[in-house]
C-alpha positions as CSV (number, residue, x, y, z in Angstrom):
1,X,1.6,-28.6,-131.4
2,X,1.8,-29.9,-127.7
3,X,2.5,-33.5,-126.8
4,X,-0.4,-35.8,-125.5
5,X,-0.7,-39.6,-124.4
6,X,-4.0,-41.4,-123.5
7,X,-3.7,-42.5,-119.9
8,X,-5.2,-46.0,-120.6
9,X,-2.7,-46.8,-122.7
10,X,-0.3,-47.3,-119.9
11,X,-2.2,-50.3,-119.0
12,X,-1.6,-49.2,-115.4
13,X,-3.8,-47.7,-112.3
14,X,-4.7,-44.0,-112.9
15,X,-2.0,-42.4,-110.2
16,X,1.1,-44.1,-112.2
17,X,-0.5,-43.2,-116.0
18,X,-0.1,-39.7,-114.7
19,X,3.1,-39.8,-113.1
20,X,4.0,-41.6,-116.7
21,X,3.3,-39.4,-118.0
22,X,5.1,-36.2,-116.6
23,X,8.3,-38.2,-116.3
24,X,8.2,-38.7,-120.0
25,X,7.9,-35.0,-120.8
26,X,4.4,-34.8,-122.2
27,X,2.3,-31.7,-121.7
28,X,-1.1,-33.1,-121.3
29,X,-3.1,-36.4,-121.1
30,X,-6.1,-37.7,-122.3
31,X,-8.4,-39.4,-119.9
32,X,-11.2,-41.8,-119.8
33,X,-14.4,-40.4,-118.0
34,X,-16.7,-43.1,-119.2
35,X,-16.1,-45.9,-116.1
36,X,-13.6,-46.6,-113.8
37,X,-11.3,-43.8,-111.4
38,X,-12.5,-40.4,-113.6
39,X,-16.1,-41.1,-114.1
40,X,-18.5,-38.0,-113.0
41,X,-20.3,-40.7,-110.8
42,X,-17.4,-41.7,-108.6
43,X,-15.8,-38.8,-108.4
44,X,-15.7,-37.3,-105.5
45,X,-14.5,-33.4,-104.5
46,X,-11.5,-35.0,-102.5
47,X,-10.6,-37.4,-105.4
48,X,-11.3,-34.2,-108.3
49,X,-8.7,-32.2,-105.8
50,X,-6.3,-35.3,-105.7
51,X,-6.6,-35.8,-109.5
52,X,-6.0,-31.6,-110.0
53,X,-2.9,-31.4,-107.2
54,X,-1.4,-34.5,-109.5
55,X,-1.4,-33.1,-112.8
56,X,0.1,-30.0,-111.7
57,X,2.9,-32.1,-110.1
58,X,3.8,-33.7,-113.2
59,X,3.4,-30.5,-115.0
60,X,0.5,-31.7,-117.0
61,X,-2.8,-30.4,-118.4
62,X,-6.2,-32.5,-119.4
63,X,-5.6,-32.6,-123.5
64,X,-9.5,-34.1,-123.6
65,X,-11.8,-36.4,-121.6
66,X,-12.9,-39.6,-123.5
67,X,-16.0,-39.8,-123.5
68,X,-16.6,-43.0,-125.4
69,X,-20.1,-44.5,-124.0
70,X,-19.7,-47.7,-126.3
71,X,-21.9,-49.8,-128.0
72,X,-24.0,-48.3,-130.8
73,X,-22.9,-44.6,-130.3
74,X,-26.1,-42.7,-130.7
75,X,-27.7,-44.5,-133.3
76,X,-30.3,-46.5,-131.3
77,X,-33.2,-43.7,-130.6
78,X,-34.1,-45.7,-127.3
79,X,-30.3,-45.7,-126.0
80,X,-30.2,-41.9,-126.2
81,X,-31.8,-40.0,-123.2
82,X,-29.2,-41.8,-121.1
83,X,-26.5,-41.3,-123.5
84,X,-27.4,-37.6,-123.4
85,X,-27.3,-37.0,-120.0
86,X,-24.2,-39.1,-119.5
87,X,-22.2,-36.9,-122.0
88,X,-23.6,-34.0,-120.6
89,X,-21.7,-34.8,-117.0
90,X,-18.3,-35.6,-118.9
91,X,-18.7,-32.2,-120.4
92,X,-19.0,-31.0,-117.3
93,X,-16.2,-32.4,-115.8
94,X,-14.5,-31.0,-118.9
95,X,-15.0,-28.0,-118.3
96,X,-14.6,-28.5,-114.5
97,X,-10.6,-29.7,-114.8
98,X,-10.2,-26.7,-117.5
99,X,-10.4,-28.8,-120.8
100,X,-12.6,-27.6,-123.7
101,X,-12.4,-30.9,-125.2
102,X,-14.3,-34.2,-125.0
103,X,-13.9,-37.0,-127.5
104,X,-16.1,-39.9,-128.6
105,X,-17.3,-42.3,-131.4
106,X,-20.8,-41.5,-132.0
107,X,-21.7,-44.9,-134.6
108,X,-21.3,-45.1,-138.1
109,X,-22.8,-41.9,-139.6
110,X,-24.9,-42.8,-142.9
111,X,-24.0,-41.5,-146.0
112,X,-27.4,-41.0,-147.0
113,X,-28.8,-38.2,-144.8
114,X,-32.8,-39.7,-145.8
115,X,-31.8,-42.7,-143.6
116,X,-34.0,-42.9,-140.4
117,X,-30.2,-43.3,-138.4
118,X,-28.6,-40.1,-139.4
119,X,-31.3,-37.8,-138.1
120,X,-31.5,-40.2,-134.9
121,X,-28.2,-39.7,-134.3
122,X,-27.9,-35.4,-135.7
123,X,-30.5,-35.1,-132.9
124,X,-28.5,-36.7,-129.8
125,X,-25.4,-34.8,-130.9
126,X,-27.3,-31.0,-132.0
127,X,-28.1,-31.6,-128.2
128,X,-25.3,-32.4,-126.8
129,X,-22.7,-30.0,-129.0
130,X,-25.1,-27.1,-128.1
131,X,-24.8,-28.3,-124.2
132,X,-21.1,-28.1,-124.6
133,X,-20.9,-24.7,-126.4
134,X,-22.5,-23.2,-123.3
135,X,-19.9,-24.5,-121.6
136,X,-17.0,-23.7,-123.4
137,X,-16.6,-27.4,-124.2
138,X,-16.2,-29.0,-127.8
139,X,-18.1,-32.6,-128.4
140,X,-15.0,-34.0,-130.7
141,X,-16.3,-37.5,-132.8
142,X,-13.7,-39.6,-133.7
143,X,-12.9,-40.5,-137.0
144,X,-13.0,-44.4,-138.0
145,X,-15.8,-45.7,-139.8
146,X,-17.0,-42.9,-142.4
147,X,-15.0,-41.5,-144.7
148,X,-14.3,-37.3,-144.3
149,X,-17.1,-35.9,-146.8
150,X,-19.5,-37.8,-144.7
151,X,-18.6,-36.7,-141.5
152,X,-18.0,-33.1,-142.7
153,X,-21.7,-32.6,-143.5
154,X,-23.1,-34.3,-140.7
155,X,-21.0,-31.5,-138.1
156,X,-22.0,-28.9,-140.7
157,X,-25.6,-30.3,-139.9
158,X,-25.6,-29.7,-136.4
159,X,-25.9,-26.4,-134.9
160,X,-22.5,-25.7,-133.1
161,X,-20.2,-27.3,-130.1
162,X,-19.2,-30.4,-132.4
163,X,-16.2,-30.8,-133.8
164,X,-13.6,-33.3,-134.9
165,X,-10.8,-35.7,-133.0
166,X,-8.8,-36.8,-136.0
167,X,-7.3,-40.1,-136.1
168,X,-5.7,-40.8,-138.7
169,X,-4.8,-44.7,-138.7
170,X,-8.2,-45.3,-137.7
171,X,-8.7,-43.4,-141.8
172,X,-6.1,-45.8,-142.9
173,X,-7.2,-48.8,-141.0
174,X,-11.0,-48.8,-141.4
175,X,-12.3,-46.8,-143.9
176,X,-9.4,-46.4,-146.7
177,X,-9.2,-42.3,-146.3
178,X,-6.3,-40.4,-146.7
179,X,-5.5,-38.4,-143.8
180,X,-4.1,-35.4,-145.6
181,X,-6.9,-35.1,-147.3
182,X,-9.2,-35.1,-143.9
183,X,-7.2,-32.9,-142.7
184,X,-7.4,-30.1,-145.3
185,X,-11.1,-30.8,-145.9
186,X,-12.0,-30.7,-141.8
187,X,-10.0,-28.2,-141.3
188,X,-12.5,-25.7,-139.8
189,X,-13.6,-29.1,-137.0
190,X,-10.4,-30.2,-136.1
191,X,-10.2,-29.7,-132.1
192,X,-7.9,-32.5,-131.3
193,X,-5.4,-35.3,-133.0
194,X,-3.9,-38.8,-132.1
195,X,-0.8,-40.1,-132.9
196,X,-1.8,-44.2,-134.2
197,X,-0.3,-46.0,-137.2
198,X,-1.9,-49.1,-138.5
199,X,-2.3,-50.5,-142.0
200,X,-5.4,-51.9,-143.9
201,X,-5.1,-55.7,-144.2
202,X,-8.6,-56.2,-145.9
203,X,-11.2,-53.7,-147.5
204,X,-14.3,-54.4,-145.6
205,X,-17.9,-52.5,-144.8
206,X,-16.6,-50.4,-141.9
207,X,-20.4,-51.1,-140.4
208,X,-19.5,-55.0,-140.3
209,X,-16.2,-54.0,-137.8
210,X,-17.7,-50.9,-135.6
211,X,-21.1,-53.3,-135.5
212,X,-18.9,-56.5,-133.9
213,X,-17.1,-54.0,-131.7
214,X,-20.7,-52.4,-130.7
215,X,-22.0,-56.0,-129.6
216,X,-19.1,-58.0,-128.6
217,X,-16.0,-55.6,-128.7
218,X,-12.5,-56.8,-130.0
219,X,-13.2,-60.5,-129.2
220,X,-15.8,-60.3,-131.1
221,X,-14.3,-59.8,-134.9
222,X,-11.2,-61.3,-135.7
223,X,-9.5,-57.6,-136.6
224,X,-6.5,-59.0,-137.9
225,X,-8.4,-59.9,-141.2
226,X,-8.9,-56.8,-141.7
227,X,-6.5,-54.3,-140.2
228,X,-3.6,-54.3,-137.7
229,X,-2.4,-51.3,-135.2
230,X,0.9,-50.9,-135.2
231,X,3.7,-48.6,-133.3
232,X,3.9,-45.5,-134.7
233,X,6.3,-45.1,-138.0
234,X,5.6,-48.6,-138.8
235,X,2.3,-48.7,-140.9
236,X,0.8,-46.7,-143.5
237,X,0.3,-43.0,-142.0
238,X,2.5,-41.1,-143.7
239,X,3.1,-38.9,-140.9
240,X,5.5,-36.0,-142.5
241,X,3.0,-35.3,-144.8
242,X,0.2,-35.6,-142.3
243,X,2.3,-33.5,-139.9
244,X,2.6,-31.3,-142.3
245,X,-0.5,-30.8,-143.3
246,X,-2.0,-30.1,-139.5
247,X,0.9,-27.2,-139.4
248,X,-0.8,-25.8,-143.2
249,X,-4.3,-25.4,-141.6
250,X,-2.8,-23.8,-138.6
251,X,-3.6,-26.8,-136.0
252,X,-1.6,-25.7,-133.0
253,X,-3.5,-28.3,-130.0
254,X,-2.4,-31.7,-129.2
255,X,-1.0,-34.5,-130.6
256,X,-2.2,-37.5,-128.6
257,X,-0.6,-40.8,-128.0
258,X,-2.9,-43.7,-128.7
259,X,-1.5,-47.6,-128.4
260,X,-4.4,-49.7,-127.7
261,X,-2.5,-53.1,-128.4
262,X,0.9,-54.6,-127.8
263,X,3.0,-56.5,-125.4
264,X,4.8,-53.4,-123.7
265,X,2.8,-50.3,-124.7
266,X,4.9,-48.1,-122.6
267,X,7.9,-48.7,-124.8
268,X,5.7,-47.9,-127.7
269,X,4.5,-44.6,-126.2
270,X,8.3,-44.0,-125.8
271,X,8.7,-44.2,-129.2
272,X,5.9,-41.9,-130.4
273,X,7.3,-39.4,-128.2
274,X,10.8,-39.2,-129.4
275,X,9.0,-39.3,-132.6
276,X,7.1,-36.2,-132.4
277,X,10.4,-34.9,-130.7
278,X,12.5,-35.9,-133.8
279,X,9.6,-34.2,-136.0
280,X,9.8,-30.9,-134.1
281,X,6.2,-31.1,-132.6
């Protein structure tokens, strides 16, 4: 497996994440491409050439583009055309800076596939995943707030160019699955990983904390009722056996740094590097 950080997570302008980044011996980075310094609409053909001359300076490759529009996902029928066409430019940038992955939380998938939500949602992403298959590109959704049976039969439902960014604290955190057994049962989807610990505080409906986050993000849900993110090795992943059970299904991509909390999140990322280094990945 190859060695990944989100960007973000440095908590610092774009330039420095990457250079970060390469001085800490990863092999690739994933960025945002939502808002900000990598979004399709500000970027410019100097600022794409600035952004391709500096990741080969810090020997580094895009791991996946976030594409994370926010709010409701997809599952607001209205919200979509624009939703649509945004993806569709991140997977073109994708495929543009030589990734053939972007990532993203879609909503809360319904377990019951007669609820007027799941085919509003199968819809936006059939579109979009068969957008990205043209282009050599992968639509990953992000685990969280369904558990893995769920979301393995709504990518079997759509109709290619979907796929799976598995998370595994957000499992632990949020909807009380065992990675290991994700892993094994989405092992055909799995396109890209992050490295997040975190522990379950309170067992909750995971619509109740992706719906606060949709309307009012973290502010507005008091999270620490419920679950807490913590540096990696010090919450309930158990990451040998989750390690172990990417290497059984043959997952040979990357292994992404996420720390979205935390006073010094650099020194965290530190130590999820050295961990992966101490667990030969």
């Amino acid at each position: 497996m190859k060695k990944g950080v989100i960007t973000d997570c440095f908590k610092k302008p774009l330039d420095e994440c990457l250079a970060a980044a390469g001085r800490l011996g990863f092999d690739g980075v994933q960025i945002y491409a939502t808002t900000g310094a990598f979004s399709p609409e500000v970027l410019t053909a100097e600022k794409k050439a600035h952004y391709k001359k500096l990741l080969k300076d810090n020997n580094l490759v895009v791991s996946a583009l976030c594409g994370d529009l926010g709010g409701h996902g997809f599952e607001i029928e209205k919200d979509n055309v624009e939703r649509v066409e945004k993806t569709k430019r991140i997977i073109d940038l994708a495929a543009e800076f030589g990734t053939h992955v972007v990532t993203t939380h879609i909503g809360v998938i319904p377990a019951d596939k007669n609820e007027p939500r799941y085919s509003v949602m199968l819809s936006a992403l059939t579109e979009c995943g068969l957008y990205a298959k043209e282009k050599g590109v992968t639509l990953a959704i992000e685990t969280g707030p369904e558990i893995a049976p769920t979301l393995l039969q709504f990518v079997k439902d759509t109709k290619g160019g979907v796929g799976v960014n598995l998370d595994p604290a957000n499992f632990v955190m949020v909807a009380g699955q065992d990675p290991v057994e994700a892993v094994h049962l989405l092992k055909d989807y799995i396109v890209h990983t992050h490295l997040k610990d975190g522990r379950m505080l309170k067992k909750t409906d995971p619509r109740k904390i992706y719906g606060h986050f949709a309307d009012g993000g973290i502010e507005a849900l008091n999270v620490a009722d419920y679950f807490i993110e913590t540096p990696v090795g010090e919450g309930d992943v158990d990451f040998p056996a989750y390690l172990a059970a990417l290497r059984e299904i043959g997952y040979d991509g990357f292994l992404t740094v996420e720390r979205e909390v935390g006073d010094d999140p650099e020194k965290d990322i530190v130590k999820a590097y050295n961990f992966m280094v101490e667990h030969n990945v």
